[in-house]
N, C-alpha and C positions, 0 to 999 in steps of 0.2 A: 737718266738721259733727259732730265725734267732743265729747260734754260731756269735761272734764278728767277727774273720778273718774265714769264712768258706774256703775253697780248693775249687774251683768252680771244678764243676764235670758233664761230658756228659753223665753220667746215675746217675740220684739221686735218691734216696728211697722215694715215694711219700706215706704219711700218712696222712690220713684225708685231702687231699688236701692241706699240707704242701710237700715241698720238703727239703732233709738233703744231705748233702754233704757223708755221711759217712754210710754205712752197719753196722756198728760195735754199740752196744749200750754198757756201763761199768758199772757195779756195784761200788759202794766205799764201803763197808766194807770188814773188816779185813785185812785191807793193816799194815804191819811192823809200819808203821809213815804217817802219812799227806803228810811229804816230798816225799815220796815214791809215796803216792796215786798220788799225783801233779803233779810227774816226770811220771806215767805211766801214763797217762790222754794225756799229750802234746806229748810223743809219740805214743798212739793209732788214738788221734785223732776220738773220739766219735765223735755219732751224737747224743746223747743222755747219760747222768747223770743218773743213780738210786741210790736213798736214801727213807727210810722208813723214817716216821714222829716220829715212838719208836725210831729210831736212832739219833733224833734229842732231844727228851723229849717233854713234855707237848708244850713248844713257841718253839717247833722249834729250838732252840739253844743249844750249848755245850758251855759252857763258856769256861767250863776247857781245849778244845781243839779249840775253835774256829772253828767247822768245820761246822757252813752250811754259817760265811763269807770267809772260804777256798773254798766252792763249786761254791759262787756265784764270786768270784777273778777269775775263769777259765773261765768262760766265754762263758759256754758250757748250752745247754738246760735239763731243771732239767724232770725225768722223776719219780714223786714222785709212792713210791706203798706202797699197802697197806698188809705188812708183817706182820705175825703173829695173823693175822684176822682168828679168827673159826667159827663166827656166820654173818650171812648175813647183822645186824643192826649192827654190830662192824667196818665193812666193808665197809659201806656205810659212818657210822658216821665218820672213819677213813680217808675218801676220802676227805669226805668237810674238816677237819681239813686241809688237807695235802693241800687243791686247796687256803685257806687261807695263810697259811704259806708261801709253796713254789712260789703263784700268778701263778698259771696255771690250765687249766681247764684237762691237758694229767694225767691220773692214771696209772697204772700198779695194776692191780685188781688181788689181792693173795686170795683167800679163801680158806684155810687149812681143809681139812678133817681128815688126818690122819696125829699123829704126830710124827709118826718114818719114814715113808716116803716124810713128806709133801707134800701128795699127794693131789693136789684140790679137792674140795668137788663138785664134779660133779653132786650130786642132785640140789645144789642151787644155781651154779656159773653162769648159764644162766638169771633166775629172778636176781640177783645183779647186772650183767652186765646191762640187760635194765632197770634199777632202774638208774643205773648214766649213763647211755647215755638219760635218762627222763629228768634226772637235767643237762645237759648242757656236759656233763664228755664224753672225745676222750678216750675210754675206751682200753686198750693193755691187753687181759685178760691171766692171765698165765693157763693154761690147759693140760690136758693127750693128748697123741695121737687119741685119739677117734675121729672117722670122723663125727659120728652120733652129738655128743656133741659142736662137734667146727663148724659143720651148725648149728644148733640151736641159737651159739652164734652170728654168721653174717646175721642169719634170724632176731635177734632183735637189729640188727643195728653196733654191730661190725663191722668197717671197716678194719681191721687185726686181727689176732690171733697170740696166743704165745705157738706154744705148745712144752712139754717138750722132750728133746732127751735120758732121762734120769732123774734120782730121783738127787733133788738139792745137790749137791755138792759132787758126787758120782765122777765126772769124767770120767766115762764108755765110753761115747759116744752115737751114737745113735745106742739102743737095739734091735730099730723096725724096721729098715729099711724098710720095706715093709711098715710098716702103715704111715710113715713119706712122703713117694714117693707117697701113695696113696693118702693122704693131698694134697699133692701138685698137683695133676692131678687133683684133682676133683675141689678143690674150687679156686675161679679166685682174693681172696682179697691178700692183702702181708700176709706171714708168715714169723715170728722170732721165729727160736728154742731160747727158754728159758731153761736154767738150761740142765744139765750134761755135759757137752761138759767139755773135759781134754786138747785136745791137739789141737793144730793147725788146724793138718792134719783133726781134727773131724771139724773145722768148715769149713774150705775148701769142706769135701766131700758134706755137706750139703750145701754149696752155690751152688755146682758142681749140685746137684739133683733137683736146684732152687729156692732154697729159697731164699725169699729176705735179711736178715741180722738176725745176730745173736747180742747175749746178752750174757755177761759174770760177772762173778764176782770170786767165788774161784778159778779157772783154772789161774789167773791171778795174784791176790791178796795172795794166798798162792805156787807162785810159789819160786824157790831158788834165782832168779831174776826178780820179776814181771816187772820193766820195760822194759827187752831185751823179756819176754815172752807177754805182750802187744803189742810191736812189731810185735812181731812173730805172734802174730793173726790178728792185722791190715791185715798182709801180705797176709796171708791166704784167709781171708775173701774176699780181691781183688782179689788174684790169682782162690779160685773158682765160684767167679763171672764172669771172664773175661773168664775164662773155661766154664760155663755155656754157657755164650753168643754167645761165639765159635762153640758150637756144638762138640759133642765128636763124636766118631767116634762108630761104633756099634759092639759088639765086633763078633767076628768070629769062630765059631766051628774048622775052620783046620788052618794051621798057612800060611801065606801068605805072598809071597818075596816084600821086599821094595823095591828089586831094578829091574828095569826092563830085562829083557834078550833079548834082539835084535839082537843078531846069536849064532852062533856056532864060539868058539875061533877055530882060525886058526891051533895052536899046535893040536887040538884032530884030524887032517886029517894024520899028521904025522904018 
């Protein structure tokens, strides 16, 4: 799961006992062209590829577009998931197809509850998850903010969680602030916001709160420039990392002078 030229990096993202040079994970659908997808890809500099195996068809292939030998030409680790999954055995079934195809045991575990939200189906996304971490499967499971739900899932062996900052491809941001900051206090595995995130600045503040990386795909892929807007989240994504690690400052009820005063100017004896 080693990218070909990684960026050697003094803080990696450790998963499953894997380390990645890159916070940042990318979707590839709904990019303008291939070419586009290609060009944002080499300037975000993933650490991770997401593709559904419906995005590929029954082998895994697109003839017509060539694109899972455009995925495997980058050079980047494939982070197959199982989109569009409503039932627990479609989901399951969907994984071993996808750990065939793509040769990797990592999923990105979707289970759809509702389909104007695509909200997970949080009654049975806990039993799927330890179904394929049974079978061998580094499970990334996409989830609601729910704290109750996303121990549950690292009680049966998830070693990260993905939960969302928002409904998929909405843009918003993160809605919950509070229950997102409470994720991150209480449980000690990595978190990747998955899904809403619009703007940079949203995935900076959630680096900034500590998460470990995020996951994009529309915010990117339907921007007016996805490649300068990949960019611009690469950047982010560092920036509120590097701000995390920093320590921010705590903020202050009255307002407080920067600069020190160490006398009385001379004019005021005048």
């Amino acid at each position: 799961m080693t990218p070909l030229n990684p960026t050697p990096s003094a803080d990696p993202l450790l998963l499953y006992g894997e380390t990645f040079h890159s916070r940042l994970l990318l979707g590839t659908a709904r990019y303008p062209s291939p070419a586009v997808l290609e060009q944002a890809v080499a300037r975000a500099q993933p650490c991770m590829l997401t593709a559904s195996l419906r995005r590929q068809g029954a082998t895994g292939l697109d003839a017509s577009q060539g694109f899972w030998p455009l995925l495997q030409s980058m050079g980047v680790p494939m982070l197959p998931n199982t989109a569009g999954c409503h039932s627990l055995q479609e989901a399951i079934t969907t994984a071993e197809m996808a750990r065939e195809v793509f040769e990797t045991d990592w999923i990105k575990l979707e289970l759809i509850g509702d389909d104007y939200t695509l909200q997970p189906d949080t009654l049975n996304l806990v039993q799927a998850a330890e179904q394929l971490i049974q079978k061998g499967f580094k499970v990334l499971p996409y989830t609601t903010d729910d704290l109750v739900l996303c121990q549950r899932l690292v009680d049966v062996g998830c070693q990260a969680v993905m939960p969302w900052a928002a409904p998929i491809g909405t843009g918003k941001g993160p809605i919950n602030p509070y229950a997102l900051r409470t994720l991150r206090e209480r449980l000690d595995v990595p978190l990747i916001v998955d899904a809403g995130l619009g703007l940079p600045s949203h995935a900076c503040q959630v680096m900034e709160w500590g998460f470990d990386a995020v996951l994009l795909n529309t915010a990117v892929a339907l921007a007016q420039d996805p490649v300068g807007m990949a960019g611009a989240f690469a950047d982010a994504v560092r920036a509120g990392r590097h701000a995390f690690l920093a320590g921010a400052m705590s903020p202050q009820e009255a307002a407080q002078p920067s600069t020190p005063v160490l006398g009385t100017p001379f004019w005021h004896h005048a």
